[in-house]
N, C-alpha and C positions, 0 to 999 in steps of 0.2 A: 080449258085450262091452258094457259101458256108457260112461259118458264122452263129450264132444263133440268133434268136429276141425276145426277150421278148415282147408281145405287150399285150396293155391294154385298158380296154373298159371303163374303170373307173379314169376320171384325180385325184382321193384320193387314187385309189391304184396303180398309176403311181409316184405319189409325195410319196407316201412313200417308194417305190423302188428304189429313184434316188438318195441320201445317198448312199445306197450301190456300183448304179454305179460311182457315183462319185468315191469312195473310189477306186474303181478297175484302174480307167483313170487314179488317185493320183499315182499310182504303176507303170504307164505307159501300159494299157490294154486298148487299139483303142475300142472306142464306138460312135457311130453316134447318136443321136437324134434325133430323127423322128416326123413329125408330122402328122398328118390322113393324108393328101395328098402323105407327102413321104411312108408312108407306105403303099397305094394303088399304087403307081408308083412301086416299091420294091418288094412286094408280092398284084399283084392285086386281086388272089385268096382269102385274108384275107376279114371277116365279115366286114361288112362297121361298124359295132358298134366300132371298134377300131379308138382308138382318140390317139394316142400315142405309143411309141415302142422305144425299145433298140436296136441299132443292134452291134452285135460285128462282124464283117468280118473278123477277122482271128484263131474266137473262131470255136472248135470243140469237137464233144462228139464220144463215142465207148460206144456198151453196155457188152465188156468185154475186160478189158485194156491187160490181158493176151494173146490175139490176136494179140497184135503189140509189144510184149515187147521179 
């Protein structure tokens, strides 16, 4: 699986997060919204305290961009 999640154990610090994905999807930035079920189906390994998640599938991170450039 690729892609990043943001996942959240808290639906007030989930609802305050989603403005920003919103704004990102606005730009045309693929994000999924997940709900505790998707996100056990998804990453079953995740804390079952998680009620909620972002997932972007074709987001990606490097921890030194000078590596690929």
């Amino acid at each position: 699986m690729g892609g990043t999640i943001f996942a959240f154990d808290h639906h007030a610090a989930y609802g305050r997060a989603l403005p920003h994905f919103k704004r990102q999807e606005a730009v045309g930035i693929h994000v999924d919204y997940l709900d505790k079920e998707d996100v056990q189906a998804l990453e079953p390994g995740l804390a079952d305290s998680i009620i909620a998640a972002a997932y972007f599938p074709a987001s990606a991170h490097v921890s030194d961009p000078a590596d690929i450039t």
